[in-house]
NUKE-750676 format. One record per residue (C-alpha): x, y, z; residue in three letters. Coordinates in steps of 0.2 Angstrom, whole numbers, plus 2048, in hexadecimal, padded with zeros to 3 digits. Each point is the difference from the previous one (the first is absolute). Layout:
// residues N
XYZALA;...
This chain:
// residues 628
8047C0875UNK;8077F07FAUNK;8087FE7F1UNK;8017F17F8UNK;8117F87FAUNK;8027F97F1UNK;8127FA801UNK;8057FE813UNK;813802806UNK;80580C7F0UNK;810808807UNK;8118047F8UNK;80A7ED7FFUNK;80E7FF80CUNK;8117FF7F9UNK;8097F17FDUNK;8127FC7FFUNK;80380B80CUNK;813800809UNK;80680380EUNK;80C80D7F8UNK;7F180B7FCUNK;7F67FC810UNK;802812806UNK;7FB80B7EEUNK;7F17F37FEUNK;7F8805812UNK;8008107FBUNK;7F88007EFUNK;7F67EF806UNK;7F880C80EUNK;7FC80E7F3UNK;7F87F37F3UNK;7F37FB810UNK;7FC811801UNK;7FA8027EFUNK;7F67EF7FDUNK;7F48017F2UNK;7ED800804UNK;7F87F17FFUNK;7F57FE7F1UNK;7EF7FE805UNK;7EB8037FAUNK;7F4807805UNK;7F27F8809UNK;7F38097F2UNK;80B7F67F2UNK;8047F2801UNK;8097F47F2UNK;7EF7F97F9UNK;7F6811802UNK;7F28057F4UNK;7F78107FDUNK;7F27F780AUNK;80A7FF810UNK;7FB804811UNK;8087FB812UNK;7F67FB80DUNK;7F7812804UNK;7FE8047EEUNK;80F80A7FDUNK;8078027EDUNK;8098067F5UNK;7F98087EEUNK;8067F87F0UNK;8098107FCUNK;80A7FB7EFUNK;7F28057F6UNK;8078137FFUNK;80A8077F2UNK;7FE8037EEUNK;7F67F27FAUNK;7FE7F9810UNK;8147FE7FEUNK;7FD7F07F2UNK;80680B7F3UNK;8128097FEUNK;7FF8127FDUNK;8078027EFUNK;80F8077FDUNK;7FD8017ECUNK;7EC806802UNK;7F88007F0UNK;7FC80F7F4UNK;80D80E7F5UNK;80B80B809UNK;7FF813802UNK;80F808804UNK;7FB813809UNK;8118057F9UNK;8057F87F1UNK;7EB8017FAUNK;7F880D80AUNK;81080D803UNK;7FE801813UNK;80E808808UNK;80B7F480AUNK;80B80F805UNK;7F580580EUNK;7FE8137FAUNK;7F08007F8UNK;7ED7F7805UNK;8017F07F8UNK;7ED7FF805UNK;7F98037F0UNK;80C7F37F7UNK;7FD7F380BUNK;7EF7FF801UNK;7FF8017EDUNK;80B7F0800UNK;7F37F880BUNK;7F18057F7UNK;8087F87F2UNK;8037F0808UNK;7ED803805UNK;7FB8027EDUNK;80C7EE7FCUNK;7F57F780EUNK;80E80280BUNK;8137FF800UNK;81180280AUNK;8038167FFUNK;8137FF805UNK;80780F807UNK;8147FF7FEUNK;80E80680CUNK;800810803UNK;7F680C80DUNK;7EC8047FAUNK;7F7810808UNK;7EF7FF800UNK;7F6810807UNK;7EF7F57FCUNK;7FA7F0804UNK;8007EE7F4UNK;7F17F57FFUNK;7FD7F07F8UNK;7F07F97FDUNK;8017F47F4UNK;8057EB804UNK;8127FA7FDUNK;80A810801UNK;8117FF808UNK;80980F806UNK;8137F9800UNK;810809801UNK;8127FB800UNK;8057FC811UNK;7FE80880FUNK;80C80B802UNK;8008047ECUNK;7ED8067FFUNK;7FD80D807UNK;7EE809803UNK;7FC80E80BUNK;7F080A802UNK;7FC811807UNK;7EF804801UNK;7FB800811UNK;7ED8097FDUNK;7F07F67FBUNK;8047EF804UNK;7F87FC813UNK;8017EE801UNK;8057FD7EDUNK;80F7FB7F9UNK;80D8077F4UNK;8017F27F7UNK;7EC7F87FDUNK;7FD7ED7FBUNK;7EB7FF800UNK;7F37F67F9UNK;7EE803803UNK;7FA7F1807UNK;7E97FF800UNK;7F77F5809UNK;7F37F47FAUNK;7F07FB807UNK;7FD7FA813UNK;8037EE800UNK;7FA7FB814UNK;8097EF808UNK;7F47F3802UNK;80A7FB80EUNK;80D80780CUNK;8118027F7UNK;80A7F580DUNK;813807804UNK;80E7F77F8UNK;7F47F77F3UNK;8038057EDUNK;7EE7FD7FCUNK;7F080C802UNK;7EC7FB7FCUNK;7F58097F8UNK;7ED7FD7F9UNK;8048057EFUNK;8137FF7F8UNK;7F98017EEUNK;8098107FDUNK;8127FC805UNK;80D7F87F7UNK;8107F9800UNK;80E80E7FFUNK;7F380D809UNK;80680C80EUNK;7F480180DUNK;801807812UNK;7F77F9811UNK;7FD80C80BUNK;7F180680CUNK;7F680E808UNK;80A80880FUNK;7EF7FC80BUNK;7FD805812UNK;8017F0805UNK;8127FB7F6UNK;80780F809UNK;7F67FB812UNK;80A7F07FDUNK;811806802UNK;7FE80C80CUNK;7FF8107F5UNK;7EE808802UNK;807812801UNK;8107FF7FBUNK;7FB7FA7ECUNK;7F580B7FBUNK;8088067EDUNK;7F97F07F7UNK;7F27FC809UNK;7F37FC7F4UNK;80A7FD7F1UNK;8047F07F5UNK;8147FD802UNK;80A7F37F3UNK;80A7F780DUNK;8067F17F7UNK;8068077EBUNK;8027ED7F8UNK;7FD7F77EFUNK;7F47F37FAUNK;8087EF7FFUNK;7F17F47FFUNK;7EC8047FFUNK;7F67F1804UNK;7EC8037FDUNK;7FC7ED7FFUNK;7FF802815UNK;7F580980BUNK;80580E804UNK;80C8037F1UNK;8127FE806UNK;80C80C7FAUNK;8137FF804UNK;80D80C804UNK;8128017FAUNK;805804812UNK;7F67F9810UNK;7F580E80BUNK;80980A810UNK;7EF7FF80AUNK;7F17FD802UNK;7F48077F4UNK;7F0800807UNK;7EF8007FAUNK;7FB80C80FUNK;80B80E7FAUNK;7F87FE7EBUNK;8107F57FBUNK;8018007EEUNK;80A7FE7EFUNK;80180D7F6UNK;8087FE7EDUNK;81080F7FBUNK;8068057F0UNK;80B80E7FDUNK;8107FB809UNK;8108067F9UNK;80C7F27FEUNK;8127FB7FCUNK;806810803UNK;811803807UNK;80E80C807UNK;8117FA7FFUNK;813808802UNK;7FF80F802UNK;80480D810UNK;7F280E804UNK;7FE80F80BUNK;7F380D801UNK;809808811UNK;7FC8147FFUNK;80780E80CUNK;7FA7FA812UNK;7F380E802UNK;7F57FC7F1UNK;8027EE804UNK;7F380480FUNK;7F480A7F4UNK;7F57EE7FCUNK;7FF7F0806UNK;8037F17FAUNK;80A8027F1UNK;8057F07F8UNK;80E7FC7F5UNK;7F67F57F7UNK;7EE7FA800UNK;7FA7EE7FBUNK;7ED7FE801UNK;7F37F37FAUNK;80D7F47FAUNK;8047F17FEUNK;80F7F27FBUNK;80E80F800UNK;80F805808UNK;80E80B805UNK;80F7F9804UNK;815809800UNK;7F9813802UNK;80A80880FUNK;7FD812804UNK;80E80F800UNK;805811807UNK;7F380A7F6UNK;80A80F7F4UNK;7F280A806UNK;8037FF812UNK;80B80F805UNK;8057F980DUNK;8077F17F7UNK;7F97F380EUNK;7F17F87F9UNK;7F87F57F6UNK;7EC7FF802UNK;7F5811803UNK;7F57F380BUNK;7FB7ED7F9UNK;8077F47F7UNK;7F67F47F6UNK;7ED7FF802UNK;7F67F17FCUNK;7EB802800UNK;7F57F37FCUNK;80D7F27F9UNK;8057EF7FFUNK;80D7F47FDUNK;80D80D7FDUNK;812800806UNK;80C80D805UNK;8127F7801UNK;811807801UNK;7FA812807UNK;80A80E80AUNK;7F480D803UNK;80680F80DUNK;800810809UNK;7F08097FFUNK;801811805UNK;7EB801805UNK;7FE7F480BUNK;7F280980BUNK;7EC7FB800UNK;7F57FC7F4UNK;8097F07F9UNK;81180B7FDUNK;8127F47FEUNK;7F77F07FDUNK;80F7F97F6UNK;7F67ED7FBUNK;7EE803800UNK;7F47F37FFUNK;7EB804800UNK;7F27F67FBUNK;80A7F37F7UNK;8057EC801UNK;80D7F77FDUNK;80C80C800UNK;8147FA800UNK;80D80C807UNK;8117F67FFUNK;812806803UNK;7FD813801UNK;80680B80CUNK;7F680F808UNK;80A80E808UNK;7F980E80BUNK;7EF8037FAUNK;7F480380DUNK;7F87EE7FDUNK;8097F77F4UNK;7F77F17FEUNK;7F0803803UNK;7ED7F77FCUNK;7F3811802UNK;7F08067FEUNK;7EF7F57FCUNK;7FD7EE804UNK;8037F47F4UNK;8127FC800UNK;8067F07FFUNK;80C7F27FDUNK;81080C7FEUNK;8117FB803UNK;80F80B804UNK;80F7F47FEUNK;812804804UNK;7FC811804UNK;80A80C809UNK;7F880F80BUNK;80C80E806UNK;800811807UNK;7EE8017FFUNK;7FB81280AUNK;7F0808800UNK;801814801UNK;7EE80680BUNK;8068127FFUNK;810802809UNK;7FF7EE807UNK;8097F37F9UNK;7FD7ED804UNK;8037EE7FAUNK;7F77FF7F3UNK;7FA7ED7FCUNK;7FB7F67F1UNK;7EE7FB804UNK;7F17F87FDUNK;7F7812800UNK;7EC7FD7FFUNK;7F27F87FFUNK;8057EF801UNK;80D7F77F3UNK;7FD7EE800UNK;80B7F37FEUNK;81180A7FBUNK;8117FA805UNK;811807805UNK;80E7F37FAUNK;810800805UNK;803814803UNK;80B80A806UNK;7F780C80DUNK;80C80E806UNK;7F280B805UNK;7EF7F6803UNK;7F27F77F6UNK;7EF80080CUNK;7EE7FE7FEUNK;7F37FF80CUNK;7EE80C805UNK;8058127FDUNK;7F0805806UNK;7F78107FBUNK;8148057F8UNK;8008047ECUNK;7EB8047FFUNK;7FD7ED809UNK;80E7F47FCUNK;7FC7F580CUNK;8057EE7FEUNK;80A8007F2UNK;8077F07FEUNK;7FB7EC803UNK;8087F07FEUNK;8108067FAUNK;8117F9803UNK;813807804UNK;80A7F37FCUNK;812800803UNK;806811800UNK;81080A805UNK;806810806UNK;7FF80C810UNK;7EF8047FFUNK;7EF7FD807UNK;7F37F27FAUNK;7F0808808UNK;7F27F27FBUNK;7ED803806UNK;7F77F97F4UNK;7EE7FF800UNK;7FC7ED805UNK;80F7F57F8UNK;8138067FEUNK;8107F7802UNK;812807801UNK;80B7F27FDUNK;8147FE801UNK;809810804UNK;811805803UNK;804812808UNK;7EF8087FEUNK;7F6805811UNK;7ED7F87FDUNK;7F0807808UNK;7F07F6801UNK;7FA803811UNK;7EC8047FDUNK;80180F80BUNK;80E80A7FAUNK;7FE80D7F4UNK;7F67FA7F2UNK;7FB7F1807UNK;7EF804805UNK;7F17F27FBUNK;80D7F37F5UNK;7FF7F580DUNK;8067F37FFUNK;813804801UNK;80A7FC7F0UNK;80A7F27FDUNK;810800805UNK;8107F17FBUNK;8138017FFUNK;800813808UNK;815801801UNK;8037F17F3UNK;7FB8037F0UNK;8117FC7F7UNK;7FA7EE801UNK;7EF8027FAUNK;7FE7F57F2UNK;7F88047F3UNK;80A80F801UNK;7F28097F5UNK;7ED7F8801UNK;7FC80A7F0UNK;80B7F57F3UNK;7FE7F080AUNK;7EE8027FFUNK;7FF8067EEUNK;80E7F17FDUNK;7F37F480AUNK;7F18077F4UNK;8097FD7F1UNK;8037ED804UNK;814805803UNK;7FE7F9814UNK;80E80480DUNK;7FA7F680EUNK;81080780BUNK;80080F7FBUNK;8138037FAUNK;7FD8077F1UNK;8037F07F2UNK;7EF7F57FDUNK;7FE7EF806UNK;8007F87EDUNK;8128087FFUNK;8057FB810UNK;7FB7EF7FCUNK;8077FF7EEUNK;810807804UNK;7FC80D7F2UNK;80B80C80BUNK;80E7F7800UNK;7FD7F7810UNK;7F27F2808UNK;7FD80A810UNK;7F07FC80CUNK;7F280A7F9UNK;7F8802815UNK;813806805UNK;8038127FBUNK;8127FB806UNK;8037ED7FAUNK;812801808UNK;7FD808810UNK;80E80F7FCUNK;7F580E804UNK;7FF8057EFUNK;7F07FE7F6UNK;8017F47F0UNK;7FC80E7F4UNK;80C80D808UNK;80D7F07FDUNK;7FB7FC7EFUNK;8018117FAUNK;80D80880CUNK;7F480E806UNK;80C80580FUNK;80F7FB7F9UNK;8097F17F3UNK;7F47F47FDUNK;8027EF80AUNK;7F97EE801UNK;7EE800809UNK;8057EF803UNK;80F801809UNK;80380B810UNK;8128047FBUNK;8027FF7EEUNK;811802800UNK;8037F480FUNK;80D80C808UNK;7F97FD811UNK;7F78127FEUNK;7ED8007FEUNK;7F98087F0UNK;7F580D80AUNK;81080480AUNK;80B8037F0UNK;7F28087F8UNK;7F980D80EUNK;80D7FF80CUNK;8107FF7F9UNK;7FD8047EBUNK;80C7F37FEUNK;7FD7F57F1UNK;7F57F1805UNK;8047F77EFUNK;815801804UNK;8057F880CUNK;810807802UNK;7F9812805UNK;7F87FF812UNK;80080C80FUNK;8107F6804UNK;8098067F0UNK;804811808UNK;7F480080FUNK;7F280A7F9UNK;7F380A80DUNK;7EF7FD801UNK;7F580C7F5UNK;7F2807808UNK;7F380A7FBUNK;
């Protein structure tokens, strides 16, 4: 595949000022510094400097405008002061933080009192909570926080009772309005849907688009035997918000906060439904959890979750990691079987997260560490899933779409079939997720999609015009997605797209494959923030990481070329110059800031010397090399 460049002959500088005295040490160090030439930067074909969410190439490949996902379509901050009084579980509600007695009762009193407030932050101070019940929130704006991670400390030990549930439970109660048909067919990427008679929505309202799961819907993709659970049933497969109703045109024109992920077709009964009921600005934050049980109990049920987040919208959990459960007699492990599991949600984020080792991660949805079903516009960002048996993983239903894991990273995953143990992936797991990206993760196991078939009571396609964009790590990208896919800029991952292998029965055609091997030079290095940057008017036409207006301005200190990731040609990238990401920051300007003959990626990557003194070069005591 060719890849184009955007900065051609981008290679550590020569040395200048060379003697012949030194001639012998430079050959050396001058050879080693070849060997380890930075990547050249480069795009991908999909995305170019001037793209728009209305791109397409020349046989109609695209990319999804993915920076929609996140709490409040990731426009708004989560709030670190959220509003409402403070109930304290210790100080208020006498919960013991020593870890001797159940602190169910206490806690749960604290949150029913937040509850009674109209919501409220229910801090749980340091210490270590036992809870032998279960804690559930159902009212708007109530924030479980804690101390810090490694202060707060919560474990559970009921291990009866709670089949795919939670110990922790955030729910609304979302209800359905009347049937609202399209007038039209809701086009893919468009934010805008007819209907006859949009008198009854407004502004502000949540509505869902969804369809019947026909025969013919699923004839079309190749599925008539293989989905058979939903057939015949309405599905919500885009959750959005009213921005616009115009009833002055025929048909009445209603727009959607975020566009459509496919077609919604007239054939299949398309149509708007209006939903009330969502729990929202809800949030668990600092705090470590476990619910890990002796091993053998573990196995007693499936799917026990940690916690539970369902019919929700605009929250968030964000600096929760898990630990060695005190009720674990083998002191080993954290999760009885899943981590966090998110049902019918949207625009929620779940940042700054170490979930880990389940000890059920068997059939039946057991050691799914991030779960994602039924929802849109979910955000995963810079959280780390360790030896689950999927640990990032979209399941059961159609009508996921839109989600984003970002800065993820996927290890030991191991699935337990009775006394066989294998890989265990993240995945796109059923029914077909739409739309969803993986961005910039680190994959040490696997992430794959593609038609499990008759596997999990008729999967079958379960993903389609989803992206892997410039991921890491020794394990497998498997891509058969139904239709459309892409797998753009790797570096040590192993990639399968061949149609006929495994899973990739009926996605024809193949998926899109750019920059396998290269992906240290893709630029952007994540397409979900220079999409969401691009969206909110803050363009990065090179893709470096500092818009074009600042570029420009000089507002960073510098006037650099705003189509030249790397104005001065060091192999460095402006921003990582400006703000010193690998190292002392240097001039973007300048190749050698510090004009000792020694390039500022050399002294930077190669050598750690300082690039901004010029009396400390690889020559000032022959440093080696580093290498990674």
């Amino acid at each position: 595949m060719h890849i184009t460049t955007v900065s051609e002959g981008i290679r550590p500088l020569c040395w200048r000022k060379r003697t012949a005295f030194l001639a012998p040490c430079l050959a050396v160090v001058a050879a080693a510094t070849a060997i380890a030439s930075p990547e050249p930067f480069w795009r991908s074909q999909l995305y170019p400097m001037d793209w728009a969410p209305d791109y397409e190439d020349g046989q109609g490949r695209f990319f999804h405008d993915f920076s929609y996902a996140g709490y409040h379509n990731g426009e708004g901050a989560i709030p670190d002061n959220p509003p409402g009084e403070v109930f304290d579980v210790v100080a208020d509600f006498a919960a013991d933080n020593t870890g001797q007695t159940d602190a169910t009762a206490a806690i749960q009193q604290a949150i029913d009192a937040a509850a009674l407030a109209g919501g409220g932050i229910v801090f749980v101070p340091a210490g270590l909570y036992r809870c032998d019940g279960e804690l559930i929130v159902t009212q708007s704006g109530t924030v479980l926080r804690g101390e810090g991670e490694n202060q707060t400390r919560i474990y559970f030990t009921k291990f009866t009772g709670l089949p795919y549930r939670g110990h922790i439970v955030v729910r609304g109660a979302i209800a359905q309005g009347p049937d609202l048909p399209l007038a039209v067919d809701g086009v893919s990427r468009s934010p805008v849907v007819y209907v006859d008679d949009a008198s009854s929505l407004s502004v502000g309202d949540d509505i869902s688009v969804g369809w019947v799961i026909t025969d013919e819907f699923v004839a079309e993709h190749g599925m008539t035997g293989t989905w058979t659970v939903f057939n015949g049933d309405w599905k919500p497969f885009f959750r959005r918000e009213v921005v616009a109703v115009d009833t002055s045109v025929t048909p009445h024109e209603v727009r959607l906060d975020v566009p459509l992920r496919y077609a919604a077709k007239m054939r299949d009964g398309a149509s708007v439904r209006k939903e009330t009921g969502h729990l929202e600005e809800c949030g668990i934050e600092m705090m470590s959890l476990a619910n890990a049980v002796d091993y053998d109990d573990a196995w007693l049920e499936e799917a026990i979750n940690l916690i539970q987040l369902h019919n929700a919208k605009d929250c968030w959990m964000r600096r929760v990691s898990t630990f060695i459960s005190p009720a674990d007699p083998e002191g080993k492990y954290h999760l009885q079987s899943g981590g966090i599991r998110m049902v019918s949600v949207k625009r929620v984020t779940v940042a700054d997260c170490r979930l880990e080792l389940a000890q059920n991660r068997g059939y039946g949805g057991c050691g799914y560490l991030y779960q994602i079903l039924t929802s849109n516009e979910v955000l995963i960002r810079d959280c780390i899933g360790n030896a689950g048996r999927h640990n990032f993983v979209q399941n059961w239903g159609f009508g996921t779409a839109g989600c984003v894991f970002l800065r993820c990273n996927s290890s030991k995953g191991r699935a337990r079939n009775g006394f066989i143990t294998i890989i265990g992936f993240s995945e796109y797991h059923h029914s077909l997720a739409m739309a969803c990206l993986v961005d910039q993760c680190e994959v040490e196991d696997g992430w794959a999609g593609g038609n499990r078939e008759d596997q999990s009571t008729g999967a079958g396609h379960t993903v389609t015009e989803n992206v892997y964009w410039n991921t890491s790590g020794v394990g497998q990208i498997r891509s058969w997605a139904y239709g459309l896919g892409y797998v753009i800029g790797t570096t040590e991952n192993t990639v399968l797209t061949t149609v006929t292998e495994m899973y990739g029965v009926g996605t024809e055609p193949e998926d899109y494959t750019e920059g396998l091997g290269t992906g240290s030079g893709l630029l952007p290095r994540s397409l979900y923030e220079d999409q969401f940057a691009r969206r909110l008017g803050r363009v990065d036409s090179d893709g470096d990481g500092i818009r074009d207006s600042d570029e420009e301005s000089g507002t960073h200190g510098y006037f650099t070329d705003p189509r030249n990731p790397d104005t001065d040609g060091d192999g460095l990238t402006d921003l990582d110059e400006v703000m010193g990401s690998l190292g002392p920051a240097t001039d973007p300007t300048l190749a050698d800031t510090d004009g000792d003959g020694v390039g500022d990626y050399e002294e930077v990557v190669l050598y750690h010397t300082d690039p901004n003194d010029a009396g400390d070069t690889p020559l000032s005591g022959l440093r080696v090399p580093f290498f990674q």
